[in-house]
C-alpha positions as CSV (number, residue, x, y, z in Angstrom):
1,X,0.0,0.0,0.0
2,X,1.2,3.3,-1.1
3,X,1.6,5.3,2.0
4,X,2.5,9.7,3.1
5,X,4.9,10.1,5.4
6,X,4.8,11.9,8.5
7,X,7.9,13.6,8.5
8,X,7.9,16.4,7.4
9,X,10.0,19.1,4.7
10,X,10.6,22.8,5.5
11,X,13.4,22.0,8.6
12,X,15.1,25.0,10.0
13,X,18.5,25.5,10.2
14,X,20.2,23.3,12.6
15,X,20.3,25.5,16.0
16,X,17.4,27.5,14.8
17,X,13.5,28.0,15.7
18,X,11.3,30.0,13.9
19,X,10.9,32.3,17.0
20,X,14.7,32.7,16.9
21,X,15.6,36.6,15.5
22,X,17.6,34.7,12.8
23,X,15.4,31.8,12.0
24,X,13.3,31.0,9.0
25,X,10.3,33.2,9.9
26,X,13.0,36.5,9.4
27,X,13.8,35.1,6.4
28,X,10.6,35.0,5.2
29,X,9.4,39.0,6.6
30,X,13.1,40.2,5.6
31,X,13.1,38.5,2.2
32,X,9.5,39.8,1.2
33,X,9.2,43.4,2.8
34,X,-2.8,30.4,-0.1
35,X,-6.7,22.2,2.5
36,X,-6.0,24.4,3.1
37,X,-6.4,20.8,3.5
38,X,-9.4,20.2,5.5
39,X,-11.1,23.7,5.1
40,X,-9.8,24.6,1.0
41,X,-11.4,27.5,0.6
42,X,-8.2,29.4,-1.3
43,X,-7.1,32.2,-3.2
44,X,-8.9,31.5,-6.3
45,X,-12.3,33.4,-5.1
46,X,-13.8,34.3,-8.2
47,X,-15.6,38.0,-6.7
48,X,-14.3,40.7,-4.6
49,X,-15.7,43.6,-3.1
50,X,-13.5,46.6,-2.9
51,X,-14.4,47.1,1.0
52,X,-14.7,43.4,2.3
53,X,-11.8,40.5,1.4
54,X,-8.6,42.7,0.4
55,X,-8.7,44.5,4.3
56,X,-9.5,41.1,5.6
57,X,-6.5,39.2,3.8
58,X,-3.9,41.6,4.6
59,X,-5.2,42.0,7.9
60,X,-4.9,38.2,8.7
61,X,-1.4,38.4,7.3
62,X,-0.8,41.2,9.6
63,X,-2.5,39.6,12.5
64,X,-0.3,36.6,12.3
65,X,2.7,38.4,12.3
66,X,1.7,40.1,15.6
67,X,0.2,36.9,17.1
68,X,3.9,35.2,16.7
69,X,5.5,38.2,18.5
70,X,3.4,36.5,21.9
71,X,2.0,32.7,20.9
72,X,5.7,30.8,20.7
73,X,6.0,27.8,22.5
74,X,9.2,27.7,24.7
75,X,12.1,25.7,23.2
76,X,13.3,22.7,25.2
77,X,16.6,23.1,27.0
78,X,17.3,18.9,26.5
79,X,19.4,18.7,23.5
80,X,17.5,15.8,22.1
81,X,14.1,17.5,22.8
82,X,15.1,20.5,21.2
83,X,16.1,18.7,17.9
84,X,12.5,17.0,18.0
85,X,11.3,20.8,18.4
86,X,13.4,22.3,15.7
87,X,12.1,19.4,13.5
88,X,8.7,19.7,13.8
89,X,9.0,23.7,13.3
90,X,5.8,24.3,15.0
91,X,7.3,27.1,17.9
92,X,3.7,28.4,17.7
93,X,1.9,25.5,18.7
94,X,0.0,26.3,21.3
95,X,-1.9,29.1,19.6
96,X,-2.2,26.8,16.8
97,X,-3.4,24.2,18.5
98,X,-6.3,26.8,20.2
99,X,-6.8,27.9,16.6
100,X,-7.4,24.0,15.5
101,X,-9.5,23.6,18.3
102,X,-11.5,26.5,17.0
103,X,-12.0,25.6,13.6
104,X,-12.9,22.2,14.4
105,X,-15.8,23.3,16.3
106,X,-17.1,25.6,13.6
107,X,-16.3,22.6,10.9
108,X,-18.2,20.0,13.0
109,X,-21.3,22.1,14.3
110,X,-21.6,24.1,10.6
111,X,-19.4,23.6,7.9
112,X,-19.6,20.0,7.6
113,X,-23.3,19.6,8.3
114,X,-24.1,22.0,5.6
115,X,-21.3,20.5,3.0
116,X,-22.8,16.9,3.3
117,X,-26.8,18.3,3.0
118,X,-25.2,20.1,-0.1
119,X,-23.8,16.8,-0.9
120,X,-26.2,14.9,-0.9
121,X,-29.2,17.2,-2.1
122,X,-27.5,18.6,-5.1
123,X,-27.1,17.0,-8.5
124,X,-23.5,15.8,-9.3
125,X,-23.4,17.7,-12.2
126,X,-24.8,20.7,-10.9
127,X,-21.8,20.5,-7.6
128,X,-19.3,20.0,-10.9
129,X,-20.3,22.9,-12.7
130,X,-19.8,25.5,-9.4
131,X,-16.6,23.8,-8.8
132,X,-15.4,24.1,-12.6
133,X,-16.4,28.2,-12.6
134,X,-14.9,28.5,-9.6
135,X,-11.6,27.3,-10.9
136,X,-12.0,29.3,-13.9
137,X,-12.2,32.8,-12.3
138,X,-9.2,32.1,-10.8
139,X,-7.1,31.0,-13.8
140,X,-6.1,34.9,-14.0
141,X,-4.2,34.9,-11.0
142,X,-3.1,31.4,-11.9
143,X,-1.2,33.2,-14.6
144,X,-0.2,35.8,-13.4
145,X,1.4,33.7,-11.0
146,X,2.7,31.4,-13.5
147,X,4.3,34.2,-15.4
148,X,6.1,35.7,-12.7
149,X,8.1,32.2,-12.0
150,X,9.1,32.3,-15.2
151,X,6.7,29.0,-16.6
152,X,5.4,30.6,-19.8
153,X,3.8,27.5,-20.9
154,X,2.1,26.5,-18.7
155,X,1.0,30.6,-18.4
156,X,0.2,30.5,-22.2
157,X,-1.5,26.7,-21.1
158,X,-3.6,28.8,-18.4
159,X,-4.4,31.7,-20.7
160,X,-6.0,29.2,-23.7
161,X,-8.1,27.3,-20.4
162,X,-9.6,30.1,-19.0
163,X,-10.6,31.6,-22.6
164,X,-12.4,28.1,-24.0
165,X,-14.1,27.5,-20.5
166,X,-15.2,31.3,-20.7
167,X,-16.5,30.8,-23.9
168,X,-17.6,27.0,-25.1
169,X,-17.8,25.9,-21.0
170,X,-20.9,28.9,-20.7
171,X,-18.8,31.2,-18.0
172,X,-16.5,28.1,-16.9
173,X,-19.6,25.7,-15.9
174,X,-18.5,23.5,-18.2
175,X,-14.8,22.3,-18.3
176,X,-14.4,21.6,-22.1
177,X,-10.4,22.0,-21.7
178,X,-9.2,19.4,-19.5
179,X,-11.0,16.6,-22.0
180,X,-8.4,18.5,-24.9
181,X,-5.2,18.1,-22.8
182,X,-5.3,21.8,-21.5
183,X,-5.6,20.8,-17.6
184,X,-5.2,23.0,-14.9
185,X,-1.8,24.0,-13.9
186,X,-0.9,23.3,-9.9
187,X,1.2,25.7,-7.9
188,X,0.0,28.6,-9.3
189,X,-0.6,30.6,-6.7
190,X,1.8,33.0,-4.9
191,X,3.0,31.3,-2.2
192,X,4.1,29.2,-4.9
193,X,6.0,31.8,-6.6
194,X,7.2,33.0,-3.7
195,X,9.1,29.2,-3.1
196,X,10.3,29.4,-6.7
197,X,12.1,32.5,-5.9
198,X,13.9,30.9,-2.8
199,X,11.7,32.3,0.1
200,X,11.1,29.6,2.9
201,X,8.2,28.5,4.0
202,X,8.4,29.3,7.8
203,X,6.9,27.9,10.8
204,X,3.7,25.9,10.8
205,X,0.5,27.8,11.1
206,X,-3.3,27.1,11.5
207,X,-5.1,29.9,10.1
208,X,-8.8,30.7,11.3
209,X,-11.1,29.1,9.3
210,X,-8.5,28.8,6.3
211,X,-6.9,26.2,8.0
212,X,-3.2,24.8,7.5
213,X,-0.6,27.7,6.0
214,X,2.6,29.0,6.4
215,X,3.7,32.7,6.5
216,X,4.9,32.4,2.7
217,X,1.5,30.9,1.9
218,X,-0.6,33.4,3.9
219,X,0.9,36.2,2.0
220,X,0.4,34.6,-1.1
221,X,-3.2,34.3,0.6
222,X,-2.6,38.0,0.7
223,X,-1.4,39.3,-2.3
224,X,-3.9,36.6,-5.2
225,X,-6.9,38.0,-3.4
226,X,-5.4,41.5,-4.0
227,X,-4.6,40.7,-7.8
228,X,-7.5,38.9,-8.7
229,X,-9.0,41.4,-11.4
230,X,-12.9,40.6,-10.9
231,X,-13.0,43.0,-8.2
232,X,-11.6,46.2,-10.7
233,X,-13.7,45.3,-12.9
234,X,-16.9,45.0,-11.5
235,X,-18.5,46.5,-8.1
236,X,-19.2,43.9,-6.7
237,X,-21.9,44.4,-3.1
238,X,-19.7,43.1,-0.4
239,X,-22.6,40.5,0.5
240,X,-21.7,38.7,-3.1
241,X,-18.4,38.5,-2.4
242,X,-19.0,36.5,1.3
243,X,-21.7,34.6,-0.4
244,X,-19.1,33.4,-3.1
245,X,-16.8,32.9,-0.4
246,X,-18.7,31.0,1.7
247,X,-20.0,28.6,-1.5
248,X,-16.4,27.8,-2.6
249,X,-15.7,27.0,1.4
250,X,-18.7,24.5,1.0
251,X,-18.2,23.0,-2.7
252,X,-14.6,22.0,-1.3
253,X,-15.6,20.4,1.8
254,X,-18.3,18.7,0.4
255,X,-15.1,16.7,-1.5
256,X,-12.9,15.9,1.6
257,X,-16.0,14.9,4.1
258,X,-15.3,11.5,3.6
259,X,-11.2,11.7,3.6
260,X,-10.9,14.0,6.4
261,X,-13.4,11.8,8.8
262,X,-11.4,8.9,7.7
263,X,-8.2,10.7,8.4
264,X,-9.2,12.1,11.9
265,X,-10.5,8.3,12.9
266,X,-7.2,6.7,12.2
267,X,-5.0,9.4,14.4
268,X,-4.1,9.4,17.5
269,X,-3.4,13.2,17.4
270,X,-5.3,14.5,14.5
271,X,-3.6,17.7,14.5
272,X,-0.3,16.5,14.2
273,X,-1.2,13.9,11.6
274,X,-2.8,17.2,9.7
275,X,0.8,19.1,10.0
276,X,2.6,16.4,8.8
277,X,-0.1,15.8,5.8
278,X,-0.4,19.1,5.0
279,X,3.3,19.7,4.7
280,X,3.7,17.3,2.3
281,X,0.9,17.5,0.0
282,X,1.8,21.1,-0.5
283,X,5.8,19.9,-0.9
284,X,4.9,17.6,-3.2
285,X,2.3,20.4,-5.3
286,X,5.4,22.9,-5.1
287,X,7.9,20.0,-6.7
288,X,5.3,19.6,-9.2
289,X,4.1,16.1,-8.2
290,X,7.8,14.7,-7.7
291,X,8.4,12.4,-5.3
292,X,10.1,13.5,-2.0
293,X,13.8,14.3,-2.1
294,X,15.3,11.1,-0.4
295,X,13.8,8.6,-3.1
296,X,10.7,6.6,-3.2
297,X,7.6,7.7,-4.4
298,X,5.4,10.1,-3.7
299,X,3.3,8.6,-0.8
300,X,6.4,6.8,0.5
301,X,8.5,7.6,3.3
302,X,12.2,6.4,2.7
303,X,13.3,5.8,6.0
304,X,10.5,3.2,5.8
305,X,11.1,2.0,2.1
306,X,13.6,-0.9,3.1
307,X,11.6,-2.4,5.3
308,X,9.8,-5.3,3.8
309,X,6.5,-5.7,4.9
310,X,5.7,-2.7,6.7
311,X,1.9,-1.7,7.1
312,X,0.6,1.6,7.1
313,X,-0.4,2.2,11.1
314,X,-2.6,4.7,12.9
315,X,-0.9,8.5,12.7
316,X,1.0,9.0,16.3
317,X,0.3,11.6,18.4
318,X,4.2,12.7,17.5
319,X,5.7,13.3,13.9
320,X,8.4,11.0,13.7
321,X,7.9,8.5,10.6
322,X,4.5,7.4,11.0
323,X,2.7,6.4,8.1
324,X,-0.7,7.8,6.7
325,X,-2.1,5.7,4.1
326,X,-2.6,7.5,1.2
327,X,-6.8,6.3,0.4
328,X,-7.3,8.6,3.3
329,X,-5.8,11.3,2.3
330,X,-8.1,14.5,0.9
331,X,-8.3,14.9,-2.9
332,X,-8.0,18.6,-2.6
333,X,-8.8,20.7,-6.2
């Protein structure tokens, strides 16, 4: 069985935490002066008002920034402990943790409730169309994105897709491109241009309601709702734009329900097994589907590889190695 890794990518620097005044998080502020993976509601909103989700992107941005000045766990003094602590490069756990906590209760007690009914009462090709013309207002930023890391392609690719699915797919309701070779291009947001430039990803967060990020990805967060050009264009009533919002959070949770419960059952600590998940499905996204630097494939941890036999176990409460099958992890668009 093909199985994801619990370790995890995105170390620090031997000796360094991200609450360090030389670790990775200053790299990523200094340097630069978006489940996702249960939540996926993303960057690719397709309306914004000029008053309502620019303010609130930058201001989560901003609010994280201030939140890590106070919310950092205190580093082990135990040499071996504080490797396991620099591994995991989660110094902010315990607001993290709180945030997690948070979001679970709004996903258990509202989102998810309301993404199976809209499951299960909505015709399957009715739930498709929504998704595909939500994908297709955000191939602009897709590539713009794709442009400024130098890919022009798959830009030229993204360009061709968003015109036939505007046109023959009636507004993007119809995917007519993908069937013609012209699929949607991954990593195209800007946290992902932001890794092809060499900025680091940064400490572990848990974003309110967005779910798992980084500090690279939360700006990217930032700066694709800023750039996406439906908002110039038209004046779009602020309620549109959290209706919109709030339908793309539900068309992509209606696709996870049954990976995430699935997930969550097999873990001993679902938050860590999240991390670790999380982590590696946006590694692998970044390295453009290529399997994990160490060999293997994809969904395979090496350290694990050359043991014959091995079965893929329950997620440990820890991240050191466990094994998460990969049937139960989300097949996030």
């Amino acid at each position: 069985m093909n199985t994801f890794s619990a370790a995890e990518p995105g170390r620090p620097e031997p000796g360094q935490h991200a609450c360090d005044t030389a670790g990775p998080w200053r790299s990523v502020t200094d340097n630069f002066t978006e489940f996702r993976i249960a939540y996926g509601i993303g960057p690719d909103m397709p309306l914004r008002s000029r008053g309502s989700f620019r303010p609130l992107a930058l201001g989560v941005a901003a609010l994280l920034a201030a939140s890590a000045l106070s919310g950092c766990a205190t580093p082990p003094t135990d040499p071996a402990q504080r490797a396991e602590f620099d591994r995991i490069n989660d110094p902010l756990e315990p607001m993290n943790r709180a945030i997690f906590d948070f979001n679970q209760a709004i996903d258990k007690n509202a989102i998810r409730p309301v993404a199976i009914a809209y499951r299960d009462t909505v015709p399957e090709f009715a739930r498709d169309g929504l998704h595909n013309a939500f994908q297709n207002f955000g191939e602009p930023v897709v590539f713009l994105n794709k442009v400024l890391q130098g890919e022009p392609i798959a830009a030229i690719k993204t360009l061709l897709r968003f015109l036939a699915n505007s046109t023959f797919g009636l507004g993007g309701f119809f995917d007519v491109a993908t069937p013609r070779g012209v699929v949607h291009q991954q990593a195209g947001d800007f946290g992902a241009t932001l890794y092809k430039w060499g900025i680091g990803d940064g400490p572990y967060l848990m974003l309110p309601l967005l779910g798992p990020s980084n500090p690279r990805d939360t700006v990217g967060f930032a700066v694709d709702t800023v750039s996406s050009p439906w908002g110039y264009i038209v004046d779009i009533p602020t309620e549109a734009s959290v209706g919109m919002f709030v339908a793309k959070g539900i068309d992509v949770r209606s696709r996870t329900v049954d990976a995430t419960d699935e997930l969550e059952r097999n873990s001993v600590d679902y938050y860590a097994t999240l991390r670790s998940v999380f982590r590696q499905y946006r590694q692998a996204e970044l390295d453009g589907g290529q399997a994990p630097s160490g060999g293997g494939d994809l969904y395979t941890d090496p350290a694990a590889a050359g043991a014959a036999g091995t079965k893929a176990g329950p997620a440990a409460a820890g991240d050191t190695g466990t094994n998460v099958p990969a049937s139960q992890l989300p097949d996030i668009p």
